[in-house]
C-alpha positions as CSV (number, residue, x, y, z in Angstrom):
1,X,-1.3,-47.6,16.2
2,X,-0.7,-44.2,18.2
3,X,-3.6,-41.9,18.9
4,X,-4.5,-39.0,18.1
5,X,-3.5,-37.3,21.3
6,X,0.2,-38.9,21.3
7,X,0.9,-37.4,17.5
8,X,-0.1,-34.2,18.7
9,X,2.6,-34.6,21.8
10,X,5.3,-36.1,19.1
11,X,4.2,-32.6,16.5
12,X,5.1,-30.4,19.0
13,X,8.1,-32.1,20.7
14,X,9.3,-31.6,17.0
15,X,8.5,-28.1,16.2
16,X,10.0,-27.3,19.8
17,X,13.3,-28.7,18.9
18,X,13.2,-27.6,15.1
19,X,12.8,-23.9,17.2
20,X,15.9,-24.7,19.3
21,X,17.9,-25.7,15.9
22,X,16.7,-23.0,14.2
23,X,17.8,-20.1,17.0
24,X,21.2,-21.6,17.7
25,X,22.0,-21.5,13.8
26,X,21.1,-17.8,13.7
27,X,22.9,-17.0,16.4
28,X,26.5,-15.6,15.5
29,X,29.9,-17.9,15.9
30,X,31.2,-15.6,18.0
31,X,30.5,-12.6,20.6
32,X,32.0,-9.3,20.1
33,X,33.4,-7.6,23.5
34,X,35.4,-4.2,23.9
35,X,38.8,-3.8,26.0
36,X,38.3,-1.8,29.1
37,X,41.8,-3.2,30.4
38,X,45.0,-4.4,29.6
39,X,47.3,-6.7,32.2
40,X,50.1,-8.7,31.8
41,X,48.2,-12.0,31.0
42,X,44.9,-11.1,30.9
43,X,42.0,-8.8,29.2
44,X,39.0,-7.0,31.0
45,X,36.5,-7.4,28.8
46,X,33.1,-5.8,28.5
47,X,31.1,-8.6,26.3
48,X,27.9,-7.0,24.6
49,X,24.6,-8.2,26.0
50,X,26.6,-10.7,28.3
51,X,28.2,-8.3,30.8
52,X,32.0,-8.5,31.8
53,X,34.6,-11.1,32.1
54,X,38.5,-11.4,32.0
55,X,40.2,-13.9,30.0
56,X,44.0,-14.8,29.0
57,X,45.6,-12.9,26.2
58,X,46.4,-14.9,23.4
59,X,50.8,-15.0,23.0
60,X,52.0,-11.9,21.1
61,X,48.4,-10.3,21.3
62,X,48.9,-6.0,21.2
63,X,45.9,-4.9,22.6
64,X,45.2,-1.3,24.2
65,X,41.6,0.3,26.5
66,X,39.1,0.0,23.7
67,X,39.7,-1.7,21.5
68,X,37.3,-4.2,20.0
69,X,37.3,-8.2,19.9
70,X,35.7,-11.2,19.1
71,X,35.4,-14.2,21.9
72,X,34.5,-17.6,21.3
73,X,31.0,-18.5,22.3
74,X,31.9,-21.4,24.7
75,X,34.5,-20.5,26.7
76,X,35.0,-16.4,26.2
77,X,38.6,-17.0,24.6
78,X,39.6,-14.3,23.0
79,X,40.0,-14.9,19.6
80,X,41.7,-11.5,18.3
81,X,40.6,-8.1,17.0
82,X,37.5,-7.4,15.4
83,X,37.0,-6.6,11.7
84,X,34.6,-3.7,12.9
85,X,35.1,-0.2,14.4
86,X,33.9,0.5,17.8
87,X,30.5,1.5,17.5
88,X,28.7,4.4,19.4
89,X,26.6,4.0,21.9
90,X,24.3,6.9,24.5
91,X,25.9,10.5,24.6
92,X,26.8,11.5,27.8
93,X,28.2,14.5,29.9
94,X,31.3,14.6,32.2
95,X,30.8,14.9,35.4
96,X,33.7,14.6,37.4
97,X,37.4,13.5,36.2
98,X,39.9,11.2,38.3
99,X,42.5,9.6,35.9
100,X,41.5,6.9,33.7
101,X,37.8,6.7,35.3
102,X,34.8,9.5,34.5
103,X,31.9,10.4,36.2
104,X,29.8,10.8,34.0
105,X,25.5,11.9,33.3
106,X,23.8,9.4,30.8
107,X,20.1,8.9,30.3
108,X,19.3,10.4,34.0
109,X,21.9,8.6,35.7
110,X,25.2,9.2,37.5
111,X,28.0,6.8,37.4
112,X,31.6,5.7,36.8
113,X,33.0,4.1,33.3
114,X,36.6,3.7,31.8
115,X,37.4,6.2,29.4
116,X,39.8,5.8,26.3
117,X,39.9,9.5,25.6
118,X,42.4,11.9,27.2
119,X,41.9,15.4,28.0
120,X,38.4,15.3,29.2
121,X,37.0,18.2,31.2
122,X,33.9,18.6,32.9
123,X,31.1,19.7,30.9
124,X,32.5,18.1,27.4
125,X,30.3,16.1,25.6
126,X,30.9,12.5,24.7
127,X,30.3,9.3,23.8
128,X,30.2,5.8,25.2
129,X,30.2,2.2,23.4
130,X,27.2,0.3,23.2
131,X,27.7,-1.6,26.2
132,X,27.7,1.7,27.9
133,X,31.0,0.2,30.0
134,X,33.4,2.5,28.2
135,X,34.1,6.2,27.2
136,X,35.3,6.1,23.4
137,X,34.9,10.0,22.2
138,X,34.9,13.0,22.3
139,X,32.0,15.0,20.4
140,X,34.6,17.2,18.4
141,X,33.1,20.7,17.1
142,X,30.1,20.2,19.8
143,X,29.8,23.4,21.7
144,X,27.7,22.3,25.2
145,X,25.2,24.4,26.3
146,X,27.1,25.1,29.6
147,X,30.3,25.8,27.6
148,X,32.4,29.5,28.0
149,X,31.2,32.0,25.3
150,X,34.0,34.3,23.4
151,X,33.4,37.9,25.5
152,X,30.9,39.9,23.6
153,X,31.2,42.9,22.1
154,X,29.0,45.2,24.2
155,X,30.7,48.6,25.7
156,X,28.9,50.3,27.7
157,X,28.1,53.3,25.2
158,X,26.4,50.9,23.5
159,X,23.3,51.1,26.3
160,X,21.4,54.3,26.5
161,X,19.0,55.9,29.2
162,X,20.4,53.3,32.2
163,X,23.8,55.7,33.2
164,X,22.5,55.2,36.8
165,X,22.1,51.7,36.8
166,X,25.7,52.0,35.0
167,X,27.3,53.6,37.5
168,X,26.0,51.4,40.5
169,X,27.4,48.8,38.4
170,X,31.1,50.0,38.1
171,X,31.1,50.8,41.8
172,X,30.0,47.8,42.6
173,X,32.0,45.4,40.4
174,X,34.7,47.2,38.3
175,X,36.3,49.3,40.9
176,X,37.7,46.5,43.2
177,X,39.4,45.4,39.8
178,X,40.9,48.5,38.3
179,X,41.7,49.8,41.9
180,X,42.9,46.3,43.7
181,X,45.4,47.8,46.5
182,X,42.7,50.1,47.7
183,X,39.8,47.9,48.2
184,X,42.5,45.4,49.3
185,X,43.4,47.5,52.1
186,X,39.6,48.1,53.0
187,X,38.8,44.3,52.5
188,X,36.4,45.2,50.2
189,X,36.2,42.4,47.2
190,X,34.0,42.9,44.4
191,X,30.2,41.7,44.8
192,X,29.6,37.7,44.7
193,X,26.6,38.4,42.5
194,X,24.2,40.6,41.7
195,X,20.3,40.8,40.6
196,X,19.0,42.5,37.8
197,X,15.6,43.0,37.6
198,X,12.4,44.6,35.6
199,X,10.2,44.4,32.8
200,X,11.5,42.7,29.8
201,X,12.7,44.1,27.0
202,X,14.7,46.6,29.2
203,X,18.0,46.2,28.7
204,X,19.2,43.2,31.7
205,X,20.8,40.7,29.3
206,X,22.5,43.8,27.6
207,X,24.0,44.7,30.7
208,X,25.4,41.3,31.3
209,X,27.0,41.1,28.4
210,X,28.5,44.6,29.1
211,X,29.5,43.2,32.4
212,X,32.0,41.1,31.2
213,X,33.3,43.1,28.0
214,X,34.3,45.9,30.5
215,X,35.9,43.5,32.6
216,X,37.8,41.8,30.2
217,X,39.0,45.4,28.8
218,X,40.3,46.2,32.8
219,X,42.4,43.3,32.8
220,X,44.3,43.8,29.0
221,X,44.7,47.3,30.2
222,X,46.5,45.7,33.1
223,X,48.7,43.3,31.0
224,X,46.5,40.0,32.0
225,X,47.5,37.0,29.8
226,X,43.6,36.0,30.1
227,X,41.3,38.7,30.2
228,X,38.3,37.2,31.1
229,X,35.5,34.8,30.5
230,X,32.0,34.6,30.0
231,X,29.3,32.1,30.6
232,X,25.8,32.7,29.5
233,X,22.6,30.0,30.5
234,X,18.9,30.7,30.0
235,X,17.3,29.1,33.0
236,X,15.2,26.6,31.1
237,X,18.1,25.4,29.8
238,X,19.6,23.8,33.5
239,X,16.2,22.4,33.9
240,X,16.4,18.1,33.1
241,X,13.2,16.0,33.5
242,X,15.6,13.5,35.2
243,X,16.2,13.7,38.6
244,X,20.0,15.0,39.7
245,X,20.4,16.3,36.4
246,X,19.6,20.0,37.0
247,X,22.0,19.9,40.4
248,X,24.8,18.4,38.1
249,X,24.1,20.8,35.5
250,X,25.0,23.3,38.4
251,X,27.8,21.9,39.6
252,X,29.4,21.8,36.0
253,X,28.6,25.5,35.2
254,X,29.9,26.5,38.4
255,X,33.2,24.0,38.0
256,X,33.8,25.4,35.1
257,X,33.9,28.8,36.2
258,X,35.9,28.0,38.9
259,X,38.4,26.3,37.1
260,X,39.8,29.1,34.7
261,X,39.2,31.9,37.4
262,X,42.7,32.0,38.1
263,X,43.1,36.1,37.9
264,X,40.7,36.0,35.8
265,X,37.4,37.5,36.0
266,X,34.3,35.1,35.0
267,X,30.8,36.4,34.4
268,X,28.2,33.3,34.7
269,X,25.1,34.9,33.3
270,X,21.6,33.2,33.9
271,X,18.7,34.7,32.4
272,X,15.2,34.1,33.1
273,X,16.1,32.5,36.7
274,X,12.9,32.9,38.4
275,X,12.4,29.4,35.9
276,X,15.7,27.7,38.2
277,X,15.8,29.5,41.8
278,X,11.7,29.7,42.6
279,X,10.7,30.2,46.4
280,X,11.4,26.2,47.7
281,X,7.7,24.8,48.6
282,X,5.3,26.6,45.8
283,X,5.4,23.4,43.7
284,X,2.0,22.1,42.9
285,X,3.2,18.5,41.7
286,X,6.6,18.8,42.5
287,X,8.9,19.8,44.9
288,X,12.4,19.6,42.4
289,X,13.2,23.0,44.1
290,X,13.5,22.1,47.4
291,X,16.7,20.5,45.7
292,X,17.7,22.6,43.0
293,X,17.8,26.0,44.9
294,X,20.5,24.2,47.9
295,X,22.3,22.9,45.1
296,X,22.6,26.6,44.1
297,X,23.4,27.7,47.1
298,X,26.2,25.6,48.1
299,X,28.0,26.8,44.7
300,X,27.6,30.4,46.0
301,X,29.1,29.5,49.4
302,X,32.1,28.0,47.7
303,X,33.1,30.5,45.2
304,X,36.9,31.3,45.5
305,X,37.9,33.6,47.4
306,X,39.5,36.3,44.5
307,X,36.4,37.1,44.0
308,X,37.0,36.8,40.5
309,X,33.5,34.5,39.8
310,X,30.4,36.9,39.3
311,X,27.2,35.5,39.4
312,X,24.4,38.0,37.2
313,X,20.7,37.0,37.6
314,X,18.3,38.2,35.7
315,X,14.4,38.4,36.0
316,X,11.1,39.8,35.4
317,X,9.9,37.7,38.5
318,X,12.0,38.7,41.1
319,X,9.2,38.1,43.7
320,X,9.1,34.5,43.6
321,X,12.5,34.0,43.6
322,X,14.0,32.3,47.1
323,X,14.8,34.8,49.7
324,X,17.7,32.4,50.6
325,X,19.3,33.3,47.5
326,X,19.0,36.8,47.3
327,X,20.3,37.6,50.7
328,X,24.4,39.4,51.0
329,X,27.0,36.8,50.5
330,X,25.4,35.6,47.7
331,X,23.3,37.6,45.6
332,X,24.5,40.8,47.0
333,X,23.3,43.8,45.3
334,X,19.6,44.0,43.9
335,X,19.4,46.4,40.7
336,X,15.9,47.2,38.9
337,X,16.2,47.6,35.3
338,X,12.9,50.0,34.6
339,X,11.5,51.6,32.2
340,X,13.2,54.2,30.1
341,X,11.8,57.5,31.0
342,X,11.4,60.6,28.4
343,X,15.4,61.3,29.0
344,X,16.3,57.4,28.8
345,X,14.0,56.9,25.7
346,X,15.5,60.3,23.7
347,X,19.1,58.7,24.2
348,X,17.7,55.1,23.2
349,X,16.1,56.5,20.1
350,X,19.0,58.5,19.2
351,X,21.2,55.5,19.4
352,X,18.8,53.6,17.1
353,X,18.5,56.6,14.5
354,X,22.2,56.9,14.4
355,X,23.7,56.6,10.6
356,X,20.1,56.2,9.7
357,X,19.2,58.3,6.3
358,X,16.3,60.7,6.8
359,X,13.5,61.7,4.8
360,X,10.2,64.0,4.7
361,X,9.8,66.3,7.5
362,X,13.4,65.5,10.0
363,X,15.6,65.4,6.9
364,X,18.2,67.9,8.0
365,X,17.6,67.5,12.0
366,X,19.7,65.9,14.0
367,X,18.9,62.6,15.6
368,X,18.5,64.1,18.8
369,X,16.3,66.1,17.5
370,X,13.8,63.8,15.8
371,X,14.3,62.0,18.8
372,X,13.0,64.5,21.4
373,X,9.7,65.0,19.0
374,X,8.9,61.2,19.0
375,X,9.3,61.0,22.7
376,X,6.9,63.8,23.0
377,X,4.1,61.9,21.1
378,X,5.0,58.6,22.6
379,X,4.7,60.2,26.3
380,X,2.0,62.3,25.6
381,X,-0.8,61.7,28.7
382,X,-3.2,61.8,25.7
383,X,-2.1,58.6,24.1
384,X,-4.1,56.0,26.2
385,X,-3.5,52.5,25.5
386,X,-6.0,50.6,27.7
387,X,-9.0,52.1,30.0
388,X,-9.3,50.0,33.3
389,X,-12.8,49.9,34.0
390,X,-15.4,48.0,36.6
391,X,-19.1,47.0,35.9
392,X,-19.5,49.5,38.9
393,X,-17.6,52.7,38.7
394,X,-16.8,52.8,35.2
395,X,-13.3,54.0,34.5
396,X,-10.8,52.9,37.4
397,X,-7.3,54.0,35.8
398,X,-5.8,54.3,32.2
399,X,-2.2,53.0,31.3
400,X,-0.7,55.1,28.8
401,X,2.0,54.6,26.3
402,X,4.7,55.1,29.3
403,X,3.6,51.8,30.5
404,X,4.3,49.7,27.3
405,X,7.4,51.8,26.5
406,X,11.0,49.8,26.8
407,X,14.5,49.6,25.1
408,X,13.3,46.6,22.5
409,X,10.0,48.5,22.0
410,X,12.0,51.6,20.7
411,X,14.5,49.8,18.9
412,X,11.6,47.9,17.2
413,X,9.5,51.2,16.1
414,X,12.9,52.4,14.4
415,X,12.9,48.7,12.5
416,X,9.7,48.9,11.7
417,X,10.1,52.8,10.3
418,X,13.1,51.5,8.2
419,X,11.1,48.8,7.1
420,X,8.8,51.3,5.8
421,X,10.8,53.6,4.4
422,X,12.5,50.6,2.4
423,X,9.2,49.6,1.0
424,X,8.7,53.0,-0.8
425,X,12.1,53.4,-2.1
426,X,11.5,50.2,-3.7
427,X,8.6,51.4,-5.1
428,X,9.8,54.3,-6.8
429,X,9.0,57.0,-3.7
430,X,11.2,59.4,-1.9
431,X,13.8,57.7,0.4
432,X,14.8,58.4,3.8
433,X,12.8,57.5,7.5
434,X,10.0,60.0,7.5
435,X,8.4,61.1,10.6
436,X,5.0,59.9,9.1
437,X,6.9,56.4,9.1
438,X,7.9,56.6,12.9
439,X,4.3,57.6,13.6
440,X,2.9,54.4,12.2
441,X,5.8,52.3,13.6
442,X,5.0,53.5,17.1
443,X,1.2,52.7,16.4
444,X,2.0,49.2,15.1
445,X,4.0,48.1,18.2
446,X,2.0,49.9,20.5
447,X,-0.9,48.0,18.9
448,X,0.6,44.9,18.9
449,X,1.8,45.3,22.2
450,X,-1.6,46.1,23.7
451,X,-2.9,42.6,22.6
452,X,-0.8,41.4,25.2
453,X,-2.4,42.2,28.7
454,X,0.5,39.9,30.4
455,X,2.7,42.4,29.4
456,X,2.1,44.7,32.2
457,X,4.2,43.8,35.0
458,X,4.0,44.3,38.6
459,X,5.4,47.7,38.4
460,X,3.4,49.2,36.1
461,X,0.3,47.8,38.0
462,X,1.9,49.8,41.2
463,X,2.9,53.0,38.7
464,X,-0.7,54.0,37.7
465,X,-2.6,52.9,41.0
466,X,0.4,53.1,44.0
467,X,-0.2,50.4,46.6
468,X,-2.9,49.2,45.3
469,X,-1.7,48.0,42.3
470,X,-1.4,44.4,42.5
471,X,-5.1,43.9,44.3
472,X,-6.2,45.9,40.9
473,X,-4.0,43.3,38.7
474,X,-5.6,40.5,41.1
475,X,-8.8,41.4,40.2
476,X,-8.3,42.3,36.6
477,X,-7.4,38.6,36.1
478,X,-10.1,37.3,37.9
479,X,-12.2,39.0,35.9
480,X,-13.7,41.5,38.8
481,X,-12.0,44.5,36.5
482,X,-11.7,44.7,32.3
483,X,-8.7,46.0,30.5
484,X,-10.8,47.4,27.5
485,X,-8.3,48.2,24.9
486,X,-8.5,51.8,23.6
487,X,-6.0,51.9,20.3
488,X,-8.3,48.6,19.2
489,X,-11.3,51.2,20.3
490,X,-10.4,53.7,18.4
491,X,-9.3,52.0,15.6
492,X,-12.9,50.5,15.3
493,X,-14.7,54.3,15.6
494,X,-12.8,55.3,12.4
495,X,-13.7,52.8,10.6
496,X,-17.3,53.1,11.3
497,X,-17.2,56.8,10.4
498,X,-15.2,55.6,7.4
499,X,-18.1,53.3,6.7
């Protein structure tokens, strides 16, 4: 009689060959594979979860680069087509295009399938079968976020207080288009690139945009086919958490540009690019700089020679940005975007007001009028937003309104005022912006805007206290001096006298 011990050994022996059983009955007849190639005798086949193999085709067998197929499990004959579409597998971005073979960027790698579209381009989006072996579409209707933008509509009447910064501008870029022989014969070619830079809110991604609607309007003046082309990126948006991705990301915004500037002008546009070009080294836990800003470079070096590829950066943080970029060649001309002053702001305002209806006390004025006695208020040395002040010495500076002031600013306490004025007329009151409206608008985003310390930038630092305006913002945030907010303040000591 067996023991114990021995039934146990015979149980499992058993159970391990029931498993076996069991497995190879679940397992499908047959393995599905997708067509990568077509000979005269034979298939390439990409076999899912098995990797590739070629095998004879079977006589009178029509097959064509991805197609799908089912193989028998023993010997990988091919059986014939299969019942099922090709499924999709990971999206990817081209990369590179040589005939029937893509470079393409997948899941933080680089590498070469088949592909069974045609008409790829790089920077198209698209997708591969599950085995990852094979290119099988083309996102239709997907717009990349590297793709060229229709020009905008933004002439420059459209931009007020900056006809300086205007002017620099068509020197430097739109004369060597509308006056080609003459610069030709000086060897002058427009700028390679140029750096706008300022507070925000001040009107630098306005200006790009302007940049290449007045270029495009040069060339149909001229009779150009193609008048132009635009390519906007956000900094950020280049930046991929795998490594290689943000240099090919380059490469492909800089391909395409290259690609349709054929006598046509193209305006690549990167906003907020202290975020993509930062001084190479400052990384704490990561040096992906030391790469990316090269990458950049070598793009510069290699635009065409036309001139007709115009690089526009555009920062709030031009400081940090590598000197290596900003020097001629390749970022040529530097440009500061500041502040409106009382002139700029009147023309801003005015712009805003335009076709606006106008109620109690400016009905009947013109725009530029209403506009000249807002910017007195708003400029008014009396209309202190924050005291600067030290445990020590008390009061160190005060930053008034001028310091907060910029083109978004005024075009928000006009949408605020309308907003106000809307409110009463749907209430039954008298219709019309009143002045009393603008008033509270400018105290609103003034208010708002004073919550935000951050929002005092290097220059404004340097407009109240000269020189020593950025030891002062050093010490303010480390606490050595207080921003004590004076329209809070104030706000506080009527309400206690209210009280």
């Amino acid at each position: 009689m067996p023991s114990r011990e021995e039934e146990l050994k015979e149980a499992r022996t058993t159970i391990l060959l029931l498993q076996e059983e069991l497995e190879r009955l679940s397992q499908p007849p047959y393995l599905s594979a997708t067509v990568l190639g077509v000979g005269e005798k034979t298939a390439r086949l990409a076999v899912d979860g098995a990797g590739f193999c070629e095998t004879p085709l079977p006589q009178g067998a029509h097959l064509k680069r991805g197609d799908r197929v089912v193989l028998s499990k023993q010997n990988f004959a091919l059986i014939g087509p299969s019942e099922f579409p090709i499924a999709g597998g990971p999206l990817a971005v081209v990369d590179e295009v040589n005939g029937d073979r893509i470079r393409i960027q997948s899941e933080g790698s680089s590498r070469l399938v088949f592909s069974a579209v045609e008409g790829l381009k790089a920077g198209d989006e698209v997708l591969l079968d599950h085995t990852g072996s094979l290119l099988v579409e083309k996102i239709a209707g997907q717009k990349t976020k590297y793709s060229l933008e229709d020009i905008p509509h933004a002439p420059w009447e459209e931009i007020g207080g900056l006809e300086g910064i205007i002017d620099q501008i068509k020197r430097e870029i739109e004369d060597p288009f509308r006056h080609r022989e003459i610069y030709a014969r000086y060897g002058r070619k427009p700028v390679k690139g140029i750096l706008l830079y300022g507070p925000p809110g001040c009107g630098k991604t306005m200006i790009g945009k302007s940049i290449a609607y007045s270029l495009a309007q040069i060339v149909r003046q001229e009779g150009g086919e193609d008048h132009g082309h635009f390519i906007r990126v956000n900094g950020p948006e280049i930046l991929d958490k795998y490594v290689g991705n943000t240099e090919a990301n380059i490469r492909r915004i800089y391909g395409a540009a290259r690609e349709i500037s054929n006598g046509a002008p193209v305006v690549v546009f990167i906003d907020e690019a202290e975020s993509l070009l930062k001084t190479r080294g400052t990384g704490i836990s990561t040096d992906v700089y030391d790469s990316i800003v090269p990458q950049f470079l070598a793009e510069m070096n290699g635009m065409n020679d036309e001139g007709n590829v115009i690089t526009v950066l555009a920062t709030n943080r031009e400081d940090v940005i590598d000197p290596a970029v900003l020097r001629n060649e390749r970022i040529d001309r530097k440009i500061k975007v500041p502040r409106p002053d009382e002139h700029g702001a009147q023309e801003i305002i005015a712009l805003y007001l335009k076709e606006k209806p106008l109620g109690e006390g400016i009905k009947g004025k013109s725009v530029e009028e209403v506009a000249d006695q807002l910017v007195r208020d708003i400029y008014s040395p009396s209309l202190i937003v924050y005291n600067l002040t030290s445990p020590q010495q008390g009061v160190v500076g005060k930053f008034t309104a001028r310091n907060f002031v910029s083109g978004a600013m005024l075009r928000g306490i006009i949408d605020r005022a309308c907003g106000y004025a809307i409110e009463r007329e749907l209430s039954q009151g008298s219709p019309g912006v009143s002045y009393a409206d603008l008033q509270q608008a400018t105290h609103q985003e003034l208010l708002d805007q004073s919550y935000l310390t951050q929002s005092l930038v290097r220059e404004d630092w340097e407009d109240v206290f000269g020189a020593q305006g950025r030891n002062y913002q050093a010490a303010t945030t480390r606490g050595i001096l207080v921003l004590e907010n004076m329209l809070v303040k104030a706000g506080e000591n009527l309400s206690s006298k209210q009280n």
